[in-house]
KOLROPA-254430 format. One record per atom (N, C-alpha, C): residue in three letters; y, x, z; residue number from 1; chain. Coordinates in steps of 0.2 Angstrom, whole numbers. Atoms other than C-alpha are relative to their C-alpha. Layout:
% residues N
+------+-------+-------+-------+-----+------+
: code :    c2 :    c1 :    c3 : pos : unit :
+------+-------+-------+-------+-----+------+
:  ALA :     Y :     X :     Z : NUM :    A :
...
+------+-------+-------+-------+-----+------+
END
This chain:
% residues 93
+------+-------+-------+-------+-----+------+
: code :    c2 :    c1 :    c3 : pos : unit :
+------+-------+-------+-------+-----+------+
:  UNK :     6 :     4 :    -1 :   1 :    A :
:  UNK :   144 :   -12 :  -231 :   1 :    A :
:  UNK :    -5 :     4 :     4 :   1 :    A :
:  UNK :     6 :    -5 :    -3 :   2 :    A :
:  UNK :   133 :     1 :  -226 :   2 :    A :
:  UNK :     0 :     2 :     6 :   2 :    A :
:  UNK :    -1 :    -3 :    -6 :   3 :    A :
:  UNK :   141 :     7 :  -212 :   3 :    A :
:  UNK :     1 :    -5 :     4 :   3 :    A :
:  UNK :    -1 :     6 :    -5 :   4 :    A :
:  UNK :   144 :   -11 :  -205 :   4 :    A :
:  UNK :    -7 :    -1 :     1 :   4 :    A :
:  UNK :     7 :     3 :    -3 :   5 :    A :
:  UNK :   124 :   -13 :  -206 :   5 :    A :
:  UNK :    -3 :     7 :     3 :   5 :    A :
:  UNK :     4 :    -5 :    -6 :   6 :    A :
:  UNK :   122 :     4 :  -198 :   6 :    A :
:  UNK :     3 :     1 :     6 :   6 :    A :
:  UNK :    -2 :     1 :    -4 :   7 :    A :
:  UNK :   133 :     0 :  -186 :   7 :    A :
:  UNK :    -4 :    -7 :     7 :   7 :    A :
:  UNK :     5 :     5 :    -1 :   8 :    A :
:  UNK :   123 :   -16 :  -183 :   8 :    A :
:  UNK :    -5 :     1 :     2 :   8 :    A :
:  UNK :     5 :    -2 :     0 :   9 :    A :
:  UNK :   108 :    -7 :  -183 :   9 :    A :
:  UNK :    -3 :     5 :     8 :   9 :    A :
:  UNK :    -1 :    -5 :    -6 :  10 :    A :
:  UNK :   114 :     5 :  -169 :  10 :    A :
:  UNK :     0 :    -4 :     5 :  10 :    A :
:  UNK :    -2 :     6 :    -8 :  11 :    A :
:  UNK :   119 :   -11 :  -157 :  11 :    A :
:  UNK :    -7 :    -1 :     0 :  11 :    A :
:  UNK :     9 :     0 :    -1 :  12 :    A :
:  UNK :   100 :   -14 :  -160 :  12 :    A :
:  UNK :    -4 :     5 :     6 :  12 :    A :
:  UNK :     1 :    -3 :    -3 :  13 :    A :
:  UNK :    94 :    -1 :  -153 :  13 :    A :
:  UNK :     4 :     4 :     4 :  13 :    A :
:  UNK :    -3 :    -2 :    -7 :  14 :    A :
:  UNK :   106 :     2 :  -139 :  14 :    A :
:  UNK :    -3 :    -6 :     6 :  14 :    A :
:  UNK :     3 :     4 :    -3 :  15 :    A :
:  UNK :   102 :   -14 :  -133 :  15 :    A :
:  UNK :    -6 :    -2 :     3 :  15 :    A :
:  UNK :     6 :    -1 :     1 :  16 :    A :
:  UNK :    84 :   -12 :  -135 :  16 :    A :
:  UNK :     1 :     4 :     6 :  16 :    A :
:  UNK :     0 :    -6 :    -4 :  17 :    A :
:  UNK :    87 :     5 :  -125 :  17 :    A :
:  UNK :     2 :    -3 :    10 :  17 :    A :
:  UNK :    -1 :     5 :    -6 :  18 :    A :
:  UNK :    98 :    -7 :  -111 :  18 :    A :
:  UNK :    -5 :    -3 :     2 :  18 :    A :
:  UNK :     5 :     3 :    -2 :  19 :    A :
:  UNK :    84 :   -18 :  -111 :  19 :    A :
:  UNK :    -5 :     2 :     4 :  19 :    A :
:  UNK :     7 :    -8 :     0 :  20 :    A :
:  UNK :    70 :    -4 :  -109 :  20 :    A :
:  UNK :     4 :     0 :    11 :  20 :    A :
:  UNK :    -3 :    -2 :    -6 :  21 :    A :
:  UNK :    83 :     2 :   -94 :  21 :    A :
:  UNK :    -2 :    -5 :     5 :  21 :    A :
:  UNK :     2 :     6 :    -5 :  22 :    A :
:  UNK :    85 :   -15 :   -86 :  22 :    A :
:  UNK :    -8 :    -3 :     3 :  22 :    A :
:  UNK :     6 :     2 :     0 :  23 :    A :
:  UNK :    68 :   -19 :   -87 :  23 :    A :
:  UNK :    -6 :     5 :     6 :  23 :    A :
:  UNK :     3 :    -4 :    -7 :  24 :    A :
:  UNK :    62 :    -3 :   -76 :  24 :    A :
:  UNK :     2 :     0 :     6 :  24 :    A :
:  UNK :    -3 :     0 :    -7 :  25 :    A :
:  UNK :    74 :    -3 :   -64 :  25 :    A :
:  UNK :    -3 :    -8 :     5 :  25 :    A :
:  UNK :     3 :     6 :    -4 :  26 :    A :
:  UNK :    68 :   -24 :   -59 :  26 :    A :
:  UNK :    -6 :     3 :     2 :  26 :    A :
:  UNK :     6 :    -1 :    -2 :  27 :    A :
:  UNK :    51 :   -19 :   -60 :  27 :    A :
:  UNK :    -1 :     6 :     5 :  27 :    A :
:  UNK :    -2 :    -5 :    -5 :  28 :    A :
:  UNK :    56 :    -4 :   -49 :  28 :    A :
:  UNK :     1 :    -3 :     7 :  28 :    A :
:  UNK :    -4 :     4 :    -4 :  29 :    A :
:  UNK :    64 :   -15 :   -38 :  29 :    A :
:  UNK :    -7 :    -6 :     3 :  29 :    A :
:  UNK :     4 :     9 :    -2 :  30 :    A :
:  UNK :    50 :   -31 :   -37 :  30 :    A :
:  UNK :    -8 :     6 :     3 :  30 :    A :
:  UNK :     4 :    -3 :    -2 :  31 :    A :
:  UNK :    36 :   -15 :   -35 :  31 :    A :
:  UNK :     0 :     2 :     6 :  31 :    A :
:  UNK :     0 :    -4 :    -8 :  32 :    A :
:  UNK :    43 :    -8 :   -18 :  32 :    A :
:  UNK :     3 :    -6 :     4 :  32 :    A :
:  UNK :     0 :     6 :    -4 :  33 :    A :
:  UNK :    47 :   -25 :   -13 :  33 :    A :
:  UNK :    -7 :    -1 :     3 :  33 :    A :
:  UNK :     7 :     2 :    -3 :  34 :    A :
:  UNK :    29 :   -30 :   -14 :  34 :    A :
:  UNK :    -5 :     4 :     5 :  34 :    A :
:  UNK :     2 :    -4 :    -5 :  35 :    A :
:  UNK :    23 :   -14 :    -6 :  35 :    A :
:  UNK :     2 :     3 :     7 :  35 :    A :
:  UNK :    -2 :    -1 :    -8 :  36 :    A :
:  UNK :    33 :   -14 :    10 :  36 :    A :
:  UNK :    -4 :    -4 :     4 :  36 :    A :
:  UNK :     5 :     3 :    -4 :  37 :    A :
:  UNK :    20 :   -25 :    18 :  37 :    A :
:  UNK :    -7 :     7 :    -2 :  37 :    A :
:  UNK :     6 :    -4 :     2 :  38 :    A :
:  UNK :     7 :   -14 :    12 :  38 :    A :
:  UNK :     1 :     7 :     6 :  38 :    A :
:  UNK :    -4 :    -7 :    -3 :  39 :    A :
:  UNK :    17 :     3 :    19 :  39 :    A :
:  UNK :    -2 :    -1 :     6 :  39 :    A :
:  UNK :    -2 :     2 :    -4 :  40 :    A :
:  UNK :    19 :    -5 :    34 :  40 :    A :
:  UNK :    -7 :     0 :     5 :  40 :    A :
:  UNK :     8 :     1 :    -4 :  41 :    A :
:  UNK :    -1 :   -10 :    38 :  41 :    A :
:  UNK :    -4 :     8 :     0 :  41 :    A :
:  UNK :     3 :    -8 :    -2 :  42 :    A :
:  UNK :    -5 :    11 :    33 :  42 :    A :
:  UNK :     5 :     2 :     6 :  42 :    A :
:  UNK :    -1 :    -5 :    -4 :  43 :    A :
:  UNK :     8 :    17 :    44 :  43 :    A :
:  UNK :     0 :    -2 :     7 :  43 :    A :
:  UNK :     4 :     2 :    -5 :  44 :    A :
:  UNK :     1 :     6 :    59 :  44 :    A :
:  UNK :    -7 :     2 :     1 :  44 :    A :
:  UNK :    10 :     0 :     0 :  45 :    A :
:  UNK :   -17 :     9 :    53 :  45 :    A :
:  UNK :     1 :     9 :     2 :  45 :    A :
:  UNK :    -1 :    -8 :     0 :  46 :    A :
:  UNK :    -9 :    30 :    54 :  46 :    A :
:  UNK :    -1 :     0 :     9 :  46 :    A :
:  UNK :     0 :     0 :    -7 :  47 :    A :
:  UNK :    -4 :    26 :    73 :  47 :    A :
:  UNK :    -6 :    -1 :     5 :  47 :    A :
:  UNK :     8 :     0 :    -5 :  48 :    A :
:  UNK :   -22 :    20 :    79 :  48 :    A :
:  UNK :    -4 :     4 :    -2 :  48 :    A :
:  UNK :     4 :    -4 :    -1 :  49 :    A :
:  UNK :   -32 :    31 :    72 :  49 :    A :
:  UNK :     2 :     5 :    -8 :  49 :    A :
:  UNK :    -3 :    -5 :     5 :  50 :    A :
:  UNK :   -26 :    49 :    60 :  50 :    A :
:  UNK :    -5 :     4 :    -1 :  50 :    A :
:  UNK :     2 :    -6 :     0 :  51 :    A :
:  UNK :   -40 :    60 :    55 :  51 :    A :
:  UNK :    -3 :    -1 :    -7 :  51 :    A :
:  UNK :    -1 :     0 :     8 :  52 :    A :
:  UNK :   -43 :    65 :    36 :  52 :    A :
:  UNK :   -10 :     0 :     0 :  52 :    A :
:  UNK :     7 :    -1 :     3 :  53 :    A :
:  UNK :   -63 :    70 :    38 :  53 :    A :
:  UNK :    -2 :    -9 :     6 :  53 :    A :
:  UNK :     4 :     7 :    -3 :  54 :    A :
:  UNK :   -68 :    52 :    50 :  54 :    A :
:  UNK :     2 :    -3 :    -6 :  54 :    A :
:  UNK :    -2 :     6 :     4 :  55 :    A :
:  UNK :   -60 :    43 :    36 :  55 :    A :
:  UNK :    -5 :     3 :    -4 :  55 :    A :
:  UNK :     5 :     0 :     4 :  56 :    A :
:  UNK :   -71 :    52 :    24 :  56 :    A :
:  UNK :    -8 :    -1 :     1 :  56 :    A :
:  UNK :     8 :     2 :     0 :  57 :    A :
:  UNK :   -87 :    51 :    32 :  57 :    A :
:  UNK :    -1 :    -7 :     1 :  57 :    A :
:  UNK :     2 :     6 :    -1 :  58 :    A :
:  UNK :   -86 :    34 :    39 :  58 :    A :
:  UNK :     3 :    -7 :    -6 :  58 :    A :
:  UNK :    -4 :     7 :     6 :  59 :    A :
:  UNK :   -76 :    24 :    25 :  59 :    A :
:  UNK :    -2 :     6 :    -9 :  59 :    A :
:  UNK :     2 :    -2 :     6 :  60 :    A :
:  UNK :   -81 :    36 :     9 :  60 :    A :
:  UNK :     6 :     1 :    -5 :  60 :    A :
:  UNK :    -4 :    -1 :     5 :  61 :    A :
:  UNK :   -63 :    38 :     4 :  61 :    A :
:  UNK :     5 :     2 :     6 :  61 :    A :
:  UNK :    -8 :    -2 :    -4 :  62 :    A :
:  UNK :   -48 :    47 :     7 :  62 :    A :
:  UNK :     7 :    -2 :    -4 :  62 :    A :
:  UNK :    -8 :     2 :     2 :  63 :    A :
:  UNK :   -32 :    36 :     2 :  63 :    A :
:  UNK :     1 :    -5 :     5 :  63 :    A :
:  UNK :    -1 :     3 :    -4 :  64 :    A :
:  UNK :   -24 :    25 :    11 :  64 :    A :
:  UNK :    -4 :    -7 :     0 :  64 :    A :
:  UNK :     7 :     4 :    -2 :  65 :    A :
:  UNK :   -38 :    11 :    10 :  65 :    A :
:  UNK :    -4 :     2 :     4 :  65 :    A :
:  UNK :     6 :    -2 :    -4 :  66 :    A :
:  UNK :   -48 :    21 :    18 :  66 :    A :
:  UNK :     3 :     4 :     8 :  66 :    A :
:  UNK :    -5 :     0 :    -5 :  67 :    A :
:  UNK :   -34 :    23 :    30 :  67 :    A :
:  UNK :    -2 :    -6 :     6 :  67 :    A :
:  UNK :    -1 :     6 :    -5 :  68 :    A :
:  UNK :   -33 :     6 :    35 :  68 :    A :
:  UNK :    -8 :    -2 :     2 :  68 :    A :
:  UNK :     7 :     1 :    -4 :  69 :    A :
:  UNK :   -53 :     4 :    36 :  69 :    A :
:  UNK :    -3 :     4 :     4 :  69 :    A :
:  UNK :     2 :    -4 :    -6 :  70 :    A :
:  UNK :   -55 :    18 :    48 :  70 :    A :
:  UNK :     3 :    -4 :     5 :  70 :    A :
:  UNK :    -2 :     1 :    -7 :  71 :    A :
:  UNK :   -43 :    11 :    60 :  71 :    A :
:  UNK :    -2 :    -8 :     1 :  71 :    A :
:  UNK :     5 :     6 :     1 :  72 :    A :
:  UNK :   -51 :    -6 :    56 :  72 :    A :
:  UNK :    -6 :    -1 :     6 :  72 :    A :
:  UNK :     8 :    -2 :    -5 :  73 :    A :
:  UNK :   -68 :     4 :    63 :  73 :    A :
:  UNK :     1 :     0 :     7 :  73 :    A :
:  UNK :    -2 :    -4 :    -8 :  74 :    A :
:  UNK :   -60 :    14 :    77 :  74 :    A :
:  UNK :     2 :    -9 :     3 :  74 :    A :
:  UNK :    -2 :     7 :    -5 :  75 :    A :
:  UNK :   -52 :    -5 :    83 :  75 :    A :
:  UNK :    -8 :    -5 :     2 :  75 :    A :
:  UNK :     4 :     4 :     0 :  76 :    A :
:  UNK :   -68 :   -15 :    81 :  76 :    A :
:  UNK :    -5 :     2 :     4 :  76 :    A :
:  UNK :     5 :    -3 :    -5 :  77 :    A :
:  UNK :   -79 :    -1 :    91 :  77 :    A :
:  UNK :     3 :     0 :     6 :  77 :    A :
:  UNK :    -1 :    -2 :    -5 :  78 :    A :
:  UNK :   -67 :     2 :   104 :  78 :    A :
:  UNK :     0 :    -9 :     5 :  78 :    A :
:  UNK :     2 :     5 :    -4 :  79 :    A :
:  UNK :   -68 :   -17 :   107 :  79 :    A :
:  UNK :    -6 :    -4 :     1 :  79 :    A :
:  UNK :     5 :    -2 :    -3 :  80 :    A :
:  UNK :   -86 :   -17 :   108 :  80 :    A :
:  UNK :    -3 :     3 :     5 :  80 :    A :
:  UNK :    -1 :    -3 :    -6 :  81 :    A :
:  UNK :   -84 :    -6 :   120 :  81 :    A :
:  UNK :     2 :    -4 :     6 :  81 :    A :
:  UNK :    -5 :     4 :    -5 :  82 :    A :
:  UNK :   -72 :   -16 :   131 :  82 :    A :
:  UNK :    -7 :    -6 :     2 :  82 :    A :
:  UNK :     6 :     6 :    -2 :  83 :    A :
:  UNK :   -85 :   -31 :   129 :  83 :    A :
:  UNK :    -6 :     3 :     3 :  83 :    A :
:  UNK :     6 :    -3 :    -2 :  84 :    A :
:  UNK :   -99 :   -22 :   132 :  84 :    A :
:  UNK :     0 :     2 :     8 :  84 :    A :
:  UNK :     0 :    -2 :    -7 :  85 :    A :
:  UNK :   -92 :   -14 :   149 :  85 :    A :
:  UNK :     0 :    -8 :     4 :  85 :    A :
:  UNK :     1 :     8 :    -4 :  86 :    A :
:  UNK :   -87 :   -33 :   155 :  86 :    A :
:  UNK :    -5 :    -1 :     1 :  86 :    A :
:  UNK :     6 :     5 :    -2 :  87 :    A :
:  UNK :  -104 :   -40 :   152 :  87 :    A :
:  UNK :    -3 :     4 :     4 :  87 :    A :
:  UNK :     6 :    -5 :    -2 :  88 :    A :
:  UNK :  -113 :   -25 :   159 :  88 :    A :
:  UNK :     2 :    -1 :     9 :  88 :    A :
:  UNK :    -1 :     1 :    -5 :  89 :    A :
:  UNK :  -102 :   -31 :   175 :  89 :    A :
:  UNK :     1 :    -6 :     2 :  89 :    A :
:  UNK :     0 :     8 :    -2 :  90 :    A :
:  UNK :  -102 :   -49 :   175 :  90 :    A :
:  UNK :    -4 :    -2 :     3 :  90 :    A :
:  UNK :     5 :     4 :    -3 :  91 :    A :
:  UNK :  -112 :   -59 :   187 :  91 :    A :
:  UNK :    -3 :    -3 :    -2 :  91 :    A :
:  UNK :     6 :     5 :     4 :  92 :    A :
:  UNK :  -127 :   -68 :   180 :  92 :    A :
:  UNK :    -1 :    -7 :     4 :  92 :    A :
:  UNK :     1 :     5 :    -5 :  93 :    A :
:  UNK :  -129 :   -85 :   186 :  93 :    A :
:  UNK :    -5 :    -3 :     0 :  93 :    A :
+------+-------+-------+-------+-----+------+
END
């Protein structure tokens, strides 16, 4: 009797241990699902603009948030720029 309930005991906590297992590997699985979009907008925000101290001066942080709102800046001035040279060459009517 004792060894059928420590037998039984043992299914327990293997199962438990299975569960445990299972349970990481999804959540390993549904974690780098959800951050393929994520990955994707830093390693676009990398290709417009790459430099470790503009990011810290002009965004106050060096991870990849402060990744993507530097290239954010750098896109937002350089097409300020762009408008700014049209108007300064448009005809006034």
């Amino acid at each position: 009797m004792l060894a059928l309930s420590m037998m039984i005991a043992g299914l327990d906590i293997y199962s438990a241990m299975l569960a445990w297992l299972g349970f990481s590997v999804a959540s390993t699985a549904v974690i780098g699902f959800l951050m393929r979009p994520m990955n994707n907008a830093i390693a676009a925000a990398k290709k417009v603009y790459d430099n470790p101290l503009a990011r810290w001066i002009y965004t106050g942080r060096n991870d990849e948030a402060g990744q993507v709102l530097l290239a954010l800046k750098k896109l937002e001035s350089s097409t300020g720029g762009i408008v700014g040279r049209i108007a300064a060459y448009a005809p006034y009517d």
